[in-house]
C-alpha positions in Angstrom: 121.4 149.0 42.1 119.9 145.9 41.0 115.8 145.2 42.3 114.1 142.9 43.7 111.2 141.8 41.2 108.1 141.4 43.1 105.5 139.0 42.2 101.6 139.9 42.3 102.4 142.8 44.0 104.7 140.9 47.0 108.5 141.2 47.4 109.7 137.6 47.2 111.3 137.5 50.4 108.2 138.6 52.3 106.7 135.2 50.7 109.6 133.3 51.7 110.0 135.1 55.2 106.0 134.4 55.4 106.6 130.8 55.1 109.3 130.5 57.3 107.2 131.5 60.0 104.4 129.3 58.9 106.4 126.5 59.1 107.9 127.3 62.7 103.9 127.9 63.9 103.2 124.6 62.7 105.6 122.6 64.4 105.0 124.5 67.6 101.5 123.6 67.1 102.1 120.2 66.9 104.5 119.9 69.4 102.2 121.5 72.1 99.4 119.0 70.9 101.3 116.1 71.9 103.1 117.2 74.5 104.0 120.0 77.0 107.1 122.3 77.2 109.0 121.2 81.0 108.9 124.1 83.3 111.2 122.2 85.6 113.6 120.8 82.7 116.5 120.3 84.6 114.7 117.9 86.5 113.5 116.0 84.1 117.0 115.8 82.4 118.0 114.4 86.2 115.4 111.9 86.4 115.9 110.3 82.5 119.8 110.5 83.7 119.0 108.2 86.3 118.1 105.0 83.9 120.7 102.7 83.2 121.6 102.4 80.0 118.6 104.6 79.2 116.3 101.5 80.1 115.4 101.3 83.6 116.0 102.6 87.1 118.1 100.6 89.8 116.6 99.4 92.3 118.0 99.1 95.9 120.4 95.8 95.0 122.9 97.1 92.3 122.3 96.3 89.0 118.6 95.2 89.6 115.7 96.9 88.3 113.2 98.5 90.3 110.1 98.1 87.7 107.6 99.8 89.8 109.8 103.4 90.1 110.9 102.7 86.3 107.2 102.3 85.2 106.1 105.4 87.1 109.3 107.6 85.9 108.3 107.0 82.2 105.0 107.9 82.8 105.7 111.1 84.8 108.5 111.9 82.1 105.9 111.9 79.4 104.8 115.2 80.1 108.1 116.7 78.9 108.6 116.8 75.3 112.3 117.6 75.7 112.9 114.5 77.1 113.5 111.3 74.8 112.2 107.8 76.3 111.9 106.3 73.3 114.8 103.9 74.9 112.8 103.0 78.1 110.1 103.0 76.7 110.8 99.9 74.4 112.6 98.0 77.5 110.1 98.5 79.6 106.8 98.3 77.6 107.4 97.1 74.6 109.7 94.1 74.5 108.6 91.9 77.3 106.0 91.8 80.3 107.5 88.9 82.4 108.7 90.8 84.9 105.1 91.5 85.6 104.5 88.2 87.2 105.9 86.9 90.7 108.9 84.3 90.5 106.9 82.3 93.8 103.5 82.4 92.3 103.1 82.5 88.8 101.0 85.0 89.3 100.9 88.5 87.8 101.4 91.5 90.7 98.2 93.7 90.6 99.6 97.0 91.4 102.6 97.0 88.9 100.2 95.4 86.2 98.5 98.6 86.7 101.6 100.7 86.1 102.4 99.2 83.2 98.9 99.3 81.7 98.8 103.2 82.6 102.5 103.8 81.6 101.6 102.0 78.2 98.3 104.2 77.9 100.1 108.0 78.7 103.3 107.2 77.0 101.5 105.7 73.9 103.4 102.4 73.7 103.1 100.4 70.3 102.3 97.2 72.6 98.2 96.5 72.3 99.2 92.5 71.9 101.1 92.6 75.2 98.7 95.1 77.1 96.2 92.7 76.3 97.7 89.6 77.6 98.3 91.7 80.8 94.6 92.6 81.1 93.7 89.3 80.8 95.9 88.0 83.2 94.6 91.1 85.7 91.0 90.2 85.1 92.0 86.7 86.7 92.3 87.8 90.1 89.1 90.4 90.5 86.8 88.5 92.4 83.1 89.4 91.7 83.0 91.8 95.1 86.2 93.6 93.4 88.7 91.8 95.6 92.1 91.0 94.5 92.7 87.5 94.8 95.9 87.4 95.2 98.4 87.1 98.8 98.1 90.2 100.9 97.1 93.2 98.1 98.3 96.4 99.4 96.5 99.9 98.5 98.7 100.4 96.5 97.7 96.9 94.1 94.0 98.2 93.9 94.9 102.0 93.5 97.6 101.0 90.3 95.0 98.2 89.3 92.1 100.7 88.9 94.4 103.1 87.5 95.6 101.0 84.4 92.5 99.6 84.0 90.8 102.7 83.4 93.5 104.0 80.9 92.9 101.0 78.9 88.7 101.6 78.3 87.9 98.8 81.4 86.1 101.0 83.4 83.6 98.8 84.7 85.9 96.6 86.1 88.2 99.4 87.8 84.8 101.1 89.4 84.0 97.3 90.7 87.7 97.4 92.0 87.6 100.5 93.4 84.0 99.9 95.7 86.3 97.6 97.5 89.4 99.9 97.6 86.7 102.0 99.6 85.9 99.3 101.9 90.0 99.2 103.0 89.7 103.2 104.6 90.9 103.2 108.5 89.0 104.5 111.0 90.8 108.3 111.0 89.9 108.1 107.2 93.1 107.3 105.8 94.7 104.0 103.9 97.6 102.1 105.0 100.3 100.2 103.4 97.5 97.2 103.4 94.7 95.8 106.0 96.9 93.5 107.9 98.2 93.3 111.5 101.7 94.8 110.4 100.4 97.7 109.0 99.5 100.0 112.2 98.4 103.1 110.7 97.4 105.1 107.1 100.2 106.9 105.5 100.4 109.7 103.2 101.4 107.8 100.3 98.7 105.0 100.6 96.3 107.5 101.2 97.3 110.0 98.1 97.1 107.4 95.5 93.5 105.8 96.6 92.5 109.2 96.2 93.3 109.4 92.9 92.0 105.8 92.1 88.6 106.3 93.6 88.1 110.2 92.0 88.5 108.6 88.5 85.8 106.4 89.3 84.0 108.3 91.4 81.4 108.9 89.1 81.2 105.3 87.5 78.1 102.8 88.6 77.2 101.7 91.9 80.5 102.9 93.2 79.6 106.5 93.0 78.5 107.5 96.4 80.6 105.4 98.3 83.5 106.6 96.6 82.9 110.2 97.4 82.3 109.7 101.0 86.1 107.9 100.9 87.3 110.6 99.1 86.3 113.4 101.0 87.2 111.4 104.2 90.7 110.7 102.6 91.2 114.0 101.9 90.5 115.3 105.6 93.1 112.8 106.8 95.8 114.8 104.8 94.6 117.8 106.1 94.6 116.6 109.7 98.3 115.7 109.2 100.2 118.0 106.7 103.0 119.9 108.7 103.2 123.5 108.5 100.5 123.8 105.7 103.2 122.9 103.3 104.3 118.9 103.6 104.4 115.8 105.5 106.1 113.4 106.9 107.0 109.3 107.7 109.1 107.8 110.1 110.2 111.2 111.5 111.6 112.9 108.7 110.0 114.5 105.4 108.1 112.3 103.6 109.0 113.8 100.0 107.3 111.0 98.0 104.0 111.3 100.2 104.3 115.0 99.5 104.2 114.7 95.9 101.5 111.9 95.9 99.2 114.4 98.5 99.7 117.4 95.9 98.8 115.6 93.1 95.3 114.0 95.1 94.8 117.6 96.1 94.8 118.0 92.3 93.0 115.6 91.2 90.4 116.1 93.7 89.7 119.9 93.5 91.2 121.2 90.1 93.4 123.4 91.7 97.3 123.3 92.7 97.5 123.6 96.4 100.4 126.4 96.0 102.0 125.8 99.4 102.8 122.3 99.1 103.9 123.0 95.9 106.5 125.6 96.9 108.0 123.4 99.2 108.7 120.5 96.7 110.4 123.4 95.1 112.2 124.0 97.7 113.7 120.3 97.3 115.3 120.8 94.0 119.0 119.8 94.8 122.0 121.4 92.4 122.0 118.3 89.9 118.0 118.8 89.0 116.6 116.2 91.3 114.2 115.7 94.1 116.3 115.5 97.3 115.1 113.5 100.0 116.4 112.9 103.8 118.0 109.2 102.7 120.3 111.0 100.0 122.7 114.1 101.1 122.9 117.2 99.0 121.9 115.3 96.0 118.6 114.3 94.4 117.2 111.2 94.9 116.0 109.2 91.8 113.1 107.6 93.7 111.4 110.6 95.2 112.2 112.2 91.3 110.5 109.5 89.9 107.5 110.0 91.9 107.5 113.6 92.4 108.5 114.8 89.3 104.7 115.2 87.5 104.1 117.0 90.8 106.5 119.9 90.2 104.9 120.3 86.9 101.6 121.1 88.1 100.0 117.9 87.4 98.2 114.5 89.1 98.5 111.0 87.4 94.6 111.9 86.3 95.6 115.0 84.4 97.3 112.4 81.9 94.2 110.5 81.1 92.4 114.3 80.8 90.9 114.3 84.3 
């Protein structure tokens, strides 16, 4: 029977066998460095599904987009390397930014602003010429107090503002934003919709995303102490109204995307994944992979996906900038 010559000693297809599995560690390697393996893949699969034409995600009016879910879908579907978004990702962040700005005003909207600046950031966009043009623009309407100067700013404008302002290196200006984010807590320690007359009380949502806002500039300038006394009075609001140790809800009925948003401050806040809240987003995992919700019968919904997607996965919107 015919050998196998060995060379210095080593059978040939040891060498080859040894490289082989080189080669595989490598890429592994790699792939782990730049991003993580989906625990909940058939969720992100769901979610990525959900954009049309692989570009954004309709909005309420069929065959509109609804920028502000697109923007935060990407981001969240970042974290799964299986998942291509090379599609959306051009559509939405690369190509054009004019659906940044308001078709009354001129003027460009704060809080998506931010959620294009931070998708741009986490999703590594190949954009700097247009992220810069949108920082500009953004720097326009911070007053010197950190007021937005802009018609009726929501929590949700000053929470996305910080946000994408920070994940672009402007972190003076998103600790000067977020002193006044501070300033907009209620009474019971929570944050509404905004501060005027039509917005009677602080919601889960509102509240879960100034917490994450004001922790990633909590330790930033002048900022520092008032932010912490927000936070921690934030975060007793969501205690004081979480359901069953496990969720909340709005307008009588589960309030899925609050959930997510309040699992990811709880996050964000104490390092640690409050296991409870996290079993019962589980729990809402519909047959097709997505997030159900009480607006959309055994099926997912691709708005509370959008948002509570990172969630499932164990992490906040501050574990992508390495909070």
């Amino acid at each position: 029977m015919k050998q196998i010559k060995k060379i210095g000693g080593l059978n040939p297809l040891v060498i080859i066998a040894t490289s082989i599995a080189v080669a595989v560690i490598a890429a592994l390697v790699f792939f782990n460095s730049s991003q993580s393996r989906a625990q909940y893949l058939e969720t992100a699969e769901f979610l990525n599904s959900q954009f049309v034409n692989g570009e954004y995600l309709e909005g309420f009016s069929p065959g509109a987009a609804e920028y502000g879910f697109s923007l935060e879908a990407i981001a969240q579907l970042s974290v799964a390397g299986e998942i291509d978004i090379s599609k959306s990702k051009r559509f939405l962040l690369e190509t054009d930014s004019s659906y940044l700005f308001s078709e009354e005003t001129g003027e460009i909207i704060p809080g998506l602003a931010g959620k294009y600046l931070y998708a741009s950031k986490v999703t590594s966009a190949d954009n700097k010429a247009l992220a810069d043009s949108v920082i500009e623009s953004l720097q326009k309407l911070v007053k010197p107090d950190g007021s937005l100067d802009t018609v009726s700013p929501s929590t949700f404008d000053y929470s996305w503002a910080i946000l994408g302002l920070y994940s672009q290196d402007e972190k003076e200006l998103a600790s000067t934003i977020a002193g006044e984010l501070s300033s907009l807590a209620r009474e019971d320690g929570g944050f509404g919709f905004d501060s005027s007359e039509f917005t009677e009380a602080s919601s889960t949502d509102a509240t879960a995303i100034a917490i994450m806002a004001l922790e990633l500039t909590r330790d930033l300038g002048s900022v520092a102490s008032g932010n912490q006394a927000a936070i921690e009075a934030a975060l007793a609001y969501l205690d004081s109204t979480m359901v069953d140790g496990s969720h909340f809800v709005a307008f009588d009925a589960v309030d899925i995307n609050g959930t997510a948003l309040a699992l990811m401050a709880y996050l964000a806040t104490s390092g640690e994944l409050n296991e409870n809240v996290h079993a019962y987003l589980v729990t809402q995992i519909q047959e097709d992979g997505g997030i159900g919700s009480p607006w959309v019968e055994n099926a997912g919904d691709r708005f509370a996906t959008a948002q509570g997607y990172l969630a499932l996965e164990g992490k906040s919107y501050l574990t992508l900038l390495g909070k």
